[in-house]
C-alpha positions as CSV (number, residue, x, y, z in Angstrom):
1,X,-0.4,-24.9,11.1
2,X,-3.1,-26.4,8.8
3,X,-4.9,-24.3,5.8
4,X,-8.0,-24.2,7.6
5,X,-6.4,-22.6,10.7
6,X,-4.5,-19.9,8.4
7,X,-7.9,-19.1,7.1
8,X,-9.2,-18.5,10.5
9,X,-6.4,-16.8,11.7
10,X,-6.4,-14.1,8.6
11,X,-10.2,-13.7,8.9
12,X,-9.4,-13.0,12.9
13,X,-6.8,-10.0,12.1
14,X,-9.5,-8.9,9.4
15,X,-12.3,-8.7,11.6
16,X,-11.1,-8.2,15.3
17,X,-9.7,-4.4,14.5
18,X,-12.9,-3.6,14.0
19,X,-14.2,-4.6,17.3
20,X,-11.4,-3.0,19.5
21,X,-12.6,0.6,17.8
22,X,-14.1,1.8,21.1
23,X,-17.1,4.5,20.6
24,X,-16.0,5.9,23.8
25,X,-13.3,9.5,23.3
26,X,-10.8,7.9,25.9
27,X,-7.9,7.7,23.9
28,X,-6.1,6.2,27.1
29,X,-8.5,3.0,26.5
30,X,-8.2,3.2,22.7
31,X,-4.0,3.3,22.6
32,X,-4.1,-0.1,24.9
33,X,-6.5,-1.8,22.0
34,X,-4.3,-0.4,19.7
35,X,-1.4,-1.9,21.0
36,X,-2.6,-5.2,20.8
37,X,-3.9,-5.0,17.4
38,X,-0.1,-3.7,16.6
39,X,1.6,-6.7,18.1
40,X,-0.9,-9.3,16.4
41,X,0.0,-7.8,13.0
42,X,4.2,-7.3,13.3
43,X,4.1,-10.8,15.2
44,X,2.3,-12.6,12.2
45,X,4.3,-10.9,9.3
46,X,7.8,-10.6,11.3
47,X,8.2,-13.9,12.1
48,X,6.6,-15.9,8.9
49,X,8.5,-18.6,7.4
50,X,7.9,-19.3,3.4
51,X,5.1,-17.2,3.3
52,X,4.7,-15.1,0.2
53,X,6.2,-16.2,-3.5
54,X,9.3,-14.2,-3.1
55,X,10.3,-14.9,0.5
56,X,13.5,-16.9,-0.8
57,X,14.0,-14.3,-3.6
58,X,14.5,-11.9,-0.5
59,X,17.1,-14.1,1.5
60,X,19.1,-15.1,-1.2
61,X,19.4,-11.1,-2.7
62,X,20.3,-10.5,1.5
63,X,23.1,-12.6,1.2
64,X,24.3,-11.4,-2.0
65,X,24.8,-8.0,-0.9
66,X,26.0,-9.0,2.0
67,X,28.7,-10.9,1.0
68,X,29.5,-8.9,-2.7
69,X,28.9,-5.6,-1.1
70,X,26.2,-2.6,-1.4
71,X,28.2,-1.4,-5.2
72,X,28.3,-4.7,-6.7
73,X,24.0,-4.1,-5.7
74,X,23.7,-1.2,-7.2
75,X,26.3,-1.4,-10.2
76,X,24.4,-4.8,-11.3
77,X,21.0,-2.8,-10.9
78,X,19.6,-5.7,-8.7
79,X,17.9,-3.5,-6.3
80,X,17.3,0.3,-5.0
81,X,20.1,1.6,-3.1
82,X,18.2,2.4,0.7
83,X,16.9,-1.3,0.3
84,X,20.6,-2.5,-0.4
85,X,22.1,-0.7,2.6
86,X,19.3,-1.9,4.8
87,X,20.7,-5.8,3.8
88,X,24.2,-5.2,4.0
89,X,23.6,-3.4,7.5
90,X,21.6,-6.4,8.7
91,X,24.2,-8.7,7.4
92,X,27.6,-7.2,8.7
93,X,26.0,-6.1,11.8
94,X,23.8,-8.8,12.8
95,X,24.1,-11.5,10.4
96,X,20.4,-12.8,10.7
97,X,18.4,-12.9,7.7
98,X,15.1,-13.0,9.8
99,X,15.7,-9.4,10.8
100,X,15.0,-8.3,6.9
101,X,11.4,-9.2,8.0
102,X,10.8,-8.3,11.3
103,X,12.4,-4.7,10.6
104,X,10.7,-4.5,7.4
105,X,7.3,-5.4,9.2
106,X,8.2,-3.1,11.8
107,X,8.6,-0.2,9.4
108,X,5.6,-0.4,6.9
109,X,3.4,-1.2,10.3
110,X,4.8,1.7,12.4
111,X,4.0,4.4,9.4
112,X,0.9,2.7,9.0
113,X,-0.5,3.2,12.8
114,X,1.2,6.9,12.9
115,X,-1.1,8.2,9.8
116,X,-4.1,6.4,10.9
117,X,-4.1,7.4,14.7
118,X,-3.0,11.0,13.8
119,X,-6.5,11.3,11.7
120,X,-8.2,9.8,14.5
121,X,-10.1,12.7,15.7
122,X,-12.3,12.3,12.1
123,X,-12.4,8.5,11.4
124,X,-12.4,5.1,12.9
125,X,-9.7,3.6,14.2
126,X,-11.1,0.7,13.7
127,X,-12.1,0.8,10.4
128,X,-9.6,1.9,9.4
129,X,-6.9,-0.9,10.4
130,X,-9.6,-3.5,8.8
131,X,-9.1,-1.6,5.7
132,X,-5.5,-2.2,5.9
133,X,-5.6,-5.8,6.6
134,X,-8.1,-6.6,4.1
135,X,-6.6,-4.4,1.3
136,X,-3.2,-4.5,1.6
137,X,-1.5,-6.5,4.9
138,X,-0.8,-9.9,3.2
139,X,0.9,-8.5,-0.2
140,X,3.6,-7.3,2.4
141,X,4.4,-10.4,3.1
142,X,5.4,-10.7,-1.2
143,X,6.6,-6.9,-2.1
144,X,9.0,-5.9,1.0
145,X,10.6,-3.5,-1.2
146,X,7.5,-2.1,-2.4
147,X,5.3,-2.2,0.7
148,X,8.3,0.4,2.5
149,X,8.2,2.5,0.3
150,X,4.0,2.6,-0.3
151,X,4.0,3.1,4.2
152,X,6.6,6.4,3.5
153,X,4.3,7.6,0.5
154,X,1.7,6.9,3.0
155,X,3.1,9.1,5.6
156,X,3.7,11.5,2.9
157,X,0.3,12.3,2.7
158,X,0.4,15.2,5.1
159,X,2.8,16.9,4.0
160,X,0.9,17.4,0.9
161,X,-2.1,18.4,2.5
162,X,0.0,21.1,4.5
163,X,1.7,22.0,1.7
164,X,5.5,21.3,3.1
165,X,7.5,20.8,-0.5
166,X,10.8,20.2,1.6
167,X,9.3,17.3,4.2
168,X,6.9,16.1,1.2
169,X,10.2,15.5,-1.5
170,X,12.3,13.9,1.5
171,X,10.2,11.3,2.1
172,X,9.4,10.9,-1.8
173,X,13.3,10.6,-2.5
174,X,13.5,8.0,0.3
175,X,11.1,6.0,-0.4
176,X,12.6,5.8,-4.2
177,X,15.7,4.7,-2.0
178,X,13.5,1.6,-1.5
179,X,11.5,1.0,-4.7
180,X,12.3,3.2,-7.5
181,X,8.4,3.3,-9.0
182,X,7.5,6.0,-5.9
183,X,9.6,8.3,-8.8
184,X,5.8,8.4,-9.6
185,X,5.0,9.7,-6.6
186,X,7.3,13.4,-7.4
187,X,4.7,15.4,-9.7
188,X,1.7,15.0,-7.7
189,X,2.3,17.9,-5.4
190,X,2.2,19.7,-8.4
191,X,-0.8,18.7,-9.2
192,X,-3.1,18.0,-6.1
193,X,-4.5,21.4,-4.8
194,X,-7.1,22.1,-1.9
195,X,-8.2,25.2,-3.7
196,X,-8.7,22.3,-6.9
197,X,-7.9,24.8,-9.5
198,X,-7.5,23.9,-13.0
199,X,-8.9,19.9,-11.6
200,X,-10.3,19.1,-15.2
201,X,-7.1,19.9,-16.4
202,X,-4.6,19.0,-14.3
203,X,-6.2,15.5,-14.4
204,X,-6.6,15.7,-18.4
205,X,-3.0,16.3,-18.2
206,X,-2.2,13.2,-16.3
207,X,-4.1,11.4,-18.3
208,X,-2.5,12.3,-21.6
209,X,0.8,12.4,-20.0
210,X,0.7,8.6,-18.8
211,X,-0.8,7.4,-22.2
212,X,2.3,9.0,-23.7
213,X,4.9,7.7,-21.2
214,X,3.4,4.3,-21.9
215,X,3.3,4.8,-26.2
216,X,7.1,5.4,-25.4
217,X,8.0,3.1,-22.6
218,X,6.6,0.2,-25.0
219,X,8.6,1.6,-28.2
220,X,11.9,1.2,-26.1
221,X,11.0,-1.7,-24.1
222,X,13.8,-3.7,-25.3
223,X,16.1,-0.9,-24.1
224,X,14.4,0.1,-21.2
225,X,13.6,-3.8,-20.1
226,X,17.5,-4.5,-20.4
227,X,18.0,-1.7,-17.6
228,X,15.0,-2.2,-15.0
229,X,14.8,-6.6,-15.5
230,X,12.7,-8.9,-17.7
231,X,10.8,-8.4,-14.2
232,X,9.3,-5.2,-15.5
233,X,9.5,-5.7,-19.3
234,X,7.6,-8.7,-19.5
235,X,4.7,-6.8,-17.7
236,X,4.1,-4.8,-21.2
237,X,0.6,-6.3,-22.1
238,X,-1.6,-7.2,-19.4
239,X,-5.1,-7.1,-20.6
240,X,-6.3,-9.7,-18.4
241,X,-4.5,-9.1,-15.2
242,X,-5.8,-6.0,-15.8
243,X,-9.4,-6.7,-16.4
244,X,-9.2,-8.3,-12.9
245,X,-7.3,-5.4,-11.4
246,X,-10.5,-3.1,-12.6
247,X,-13.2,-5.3,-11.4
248,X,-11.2,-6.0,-7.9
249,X,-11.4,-2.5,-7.8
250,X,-14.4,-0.7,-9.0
251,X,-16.7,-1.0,-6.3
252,X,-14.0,1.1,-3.9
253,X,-14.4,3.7,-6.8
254,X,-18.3,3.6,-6.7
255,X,-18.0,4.0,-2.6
256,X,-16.3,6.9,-2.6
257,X,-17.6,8.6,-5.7
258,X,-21.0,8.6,-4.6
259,X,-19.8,10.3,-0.9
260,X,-17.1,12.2,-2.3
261,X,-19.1,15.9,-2.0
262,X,-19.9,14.9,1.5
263,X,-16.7,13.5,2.2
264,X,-15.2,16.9,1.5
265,X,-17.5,18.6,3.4
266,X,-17.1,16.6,6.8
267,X,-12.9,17.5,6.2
268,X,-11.1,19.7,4.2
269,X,-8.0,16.9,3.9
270,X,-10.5,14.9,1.7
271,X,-10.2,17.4,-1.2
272,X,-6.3,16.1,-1.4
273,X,-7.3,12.2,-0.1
274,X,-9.6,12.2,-2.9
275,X,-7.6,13.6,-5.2
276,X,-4.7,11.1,-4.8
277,X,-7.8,8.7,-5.1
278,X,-8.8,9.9,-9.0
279,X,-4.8,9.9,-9.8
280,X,-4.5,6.3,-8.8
281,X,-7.9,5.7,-10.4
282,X,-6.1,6.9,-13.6
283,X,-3.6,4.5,-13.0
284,X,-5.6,1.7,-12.8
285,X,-6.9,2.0,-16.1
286,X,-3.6,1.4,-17.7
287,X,-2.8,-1.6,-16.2
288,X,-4.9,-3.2,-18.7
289,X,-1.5,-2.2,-20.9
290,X,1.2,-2.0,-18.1
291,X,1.2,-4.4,-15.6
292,X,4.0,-2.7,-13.4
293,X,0.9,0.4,-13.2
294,X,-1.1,-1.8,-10.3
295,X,2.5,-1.4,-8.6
296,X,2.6,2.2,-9.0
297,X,-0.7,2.3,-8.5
298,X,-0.8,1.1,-4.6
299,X,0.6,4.5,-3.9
300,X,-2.4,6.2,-4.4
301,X,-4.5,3.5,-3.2
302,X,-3.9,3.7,0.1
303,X,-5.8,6.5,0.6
304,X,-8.6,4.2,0.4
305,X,-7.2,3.6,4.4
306,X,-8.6,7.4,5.0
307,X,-11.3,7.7,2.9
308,X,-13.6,4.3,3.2
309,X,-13.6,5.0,7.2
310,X,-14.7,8.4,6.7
311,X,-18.0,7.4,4.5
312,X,-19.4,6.1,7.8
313,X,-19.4,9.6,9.4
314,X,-21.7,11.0,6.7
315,X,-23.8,8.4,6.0
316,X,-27.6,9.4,7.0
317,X,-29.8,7.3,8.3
318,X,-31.6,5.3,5.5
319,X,-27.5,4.4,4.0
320,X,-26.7,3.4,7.3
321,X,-29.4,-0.1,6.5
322,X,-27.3,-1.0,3.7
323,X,-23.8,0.3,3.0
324,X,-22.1,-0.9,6.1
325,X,-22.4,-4.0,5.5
326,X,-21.9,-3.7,1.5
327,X,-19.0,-2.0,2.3
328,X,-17.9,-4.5,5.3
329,X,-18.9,-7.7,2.7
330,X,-16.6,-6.1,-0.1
331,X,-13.4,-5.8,1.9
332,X,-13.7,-9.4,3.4
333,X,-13.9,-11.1,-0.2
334,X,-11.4,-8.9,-1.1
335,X,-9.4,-10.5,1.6
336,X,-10.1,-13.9,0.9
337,X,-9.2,-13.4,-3.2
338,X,-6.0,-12.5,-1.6
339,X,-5.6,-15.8,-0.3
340,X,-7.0,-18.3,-2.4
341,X,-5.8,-15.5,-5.6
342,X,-2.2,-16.5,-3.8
343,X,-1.1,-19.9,-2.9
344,X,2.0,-18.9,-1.6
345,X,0.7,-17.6,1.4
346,X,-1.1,-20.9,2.3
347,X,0.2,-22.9,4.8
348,X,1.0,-19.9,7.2
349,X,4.4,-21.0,8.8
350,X,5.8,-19.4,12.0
351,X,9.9,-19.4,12.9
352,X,8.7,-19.3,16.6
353,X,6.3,-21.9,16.6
């Protein structure tokens, strides 16, 4: 398939969600849409070929712990422990590396469609699944690891906002199974709160509390480099990826800063959605010093999936001239600095065709 088709066929899954967003409340109607959108996205990312800088990275580590076994995986500290039984499974049961992808797809998109369609009754559909595509659907097709375990945080989400410790750690602790920077992820019910008590605080806290981590993570980096990977340890310094990181991302922070009072006020779960919002927003800052931070980070940004939807419900009448489409616009060059920002992903190769 040639580059120009790829493009067209990105754009497509970008733009088409947001057409089969019905206005009408049948949700008989809606699931049928949904459906299709669902099998357009697992069918593009299950069955890629070469797409995405690490996709040999991901077959070779599946043979190695198939063939050397899940304790030679995790005694050499090549990968997290739920990731390296999900290989050796695939490999001793079915022995087709292809599967790594289509389950993987099948996992991250599953969580991703349960979250969104059980907040359905106060956003858009829609919307919502263009957020996702835009934002983050193609850097699946790089961090499989990563991407599980962001779709489990993801699903996590509720249990924070109905304050379920023993649901909210389970799915924390597993999704560390599958990348182990969702440890990030553990002292945040701690610190989000619908009643937002001690906010200023809690978020001064943070603050102070990841400058620290980072003043000591970069006095042991030799130390603490040997144990993650030079993967992680050469990411110590990153003032220009960074810089880009903050610009990608700043006018997704103007968005919902400027509706944030009315976003709370059309639904309570906003006061934790935005909340997990400012943490990440923390994050981001940092990356300009710790380039692993934009991987923590995602986390927290995918609240964005919730939260951007949402802004169209309480716009009034004079926004709705401009903001749509300002808000449309951003998302779609988002999209395509994801492709031309990543050469990897271009030509788009299928296994099937």
């Amino acid at each position: 398939m040639g580059t120009y088709m790829t493009y067209i066929l990105y754009y497509s899954l970008a733009v088409i969600p947001v057409f089969l967003d019905s206005k009408s409340q049948k949700y008989n109607y809606n699931k049928i849409l949904l459906f299709i959108s669902y099998l357009f996205l697992w069918f593009f990312a299950a069955f890629r070929y070469d797409v995405g800088s690490d996709y040999f990275s991901y077959i070779r580590m599946y043979n190695k712990i198939g063939s050397r076994g899940i304790s030679w995986a995790l005694s050499s500290v090549r990968t997290e422990p739920l990731y390296a039984i999900f290989n050796w499974i695939i490999y001793n049961v079915f022995e087709n590396h292809n599967l790594v992808f289509v389950l993987s797809s099948t996992i991250l998109l599953s969580l991703i469609f349960s979250v969104i369609i059980k907040n359905k009754n106060k956003l858009s559909v829609g919307l919502s699944l263009f957020l996702f595509v835009t934002t983050f659907y193609l850097s699946m097709f790089t961090f499989i690891r990563l991407s599980i375990s962001a779709g489990i945080i993801f699903y996590s989400y509720e249990y924070l906002v109905n304050r379920n410790p023993v649901k909210y750690f389970f799915l924390i602790i597993l999704a560390i199974g599958f990348h182990f920077t969702a440890i990030v992820m553990l002292p945040v019910y701690f610190i989000v709160d619908k009643r937002l008590k001690f906010f200023v605080l809690k978020f001064l806290f943070v603050l102070i509390f990841v400058a620290a981590a980072l003043m000591l993570f970069t006095f042991f980096v030799d130390i603490i480099g040997g144990f993650l990977g030079y993967e992680y340890a050469h990411r110590v310094g990153n003032i220009r990826g960074g810089i880009n990181q903050l610009i990608l991302f700043s006018p997704i922070f103007i968005f919902i800063f400027i509706f944030r009072k009315r976003l709370i006020l059309y639904n309570s779960k906003n006061i934790i959605y935005t909340q997990i919002f400012w943490l990440g927003s923390i994050l981001m800052l940092f990356t300009l010093w710790l380039g692993i931070l934009d991987r923590m980070a995602v986390y927290f940004q995918f609240s964005i999936i919730l939260l951007i939807p949402q802004i169209f419900k309480v716009m009034n009448n004079k926004e709705k001239i401009i903001f749509p489409y300002l808000i449309v616009l951003y998302f779609l060059l988002r999209f395509s600095y994801s492709i031309f920002g990543n050469m990897s992903l271009i030509p788009y190769e299928n296994i099937i065709f």
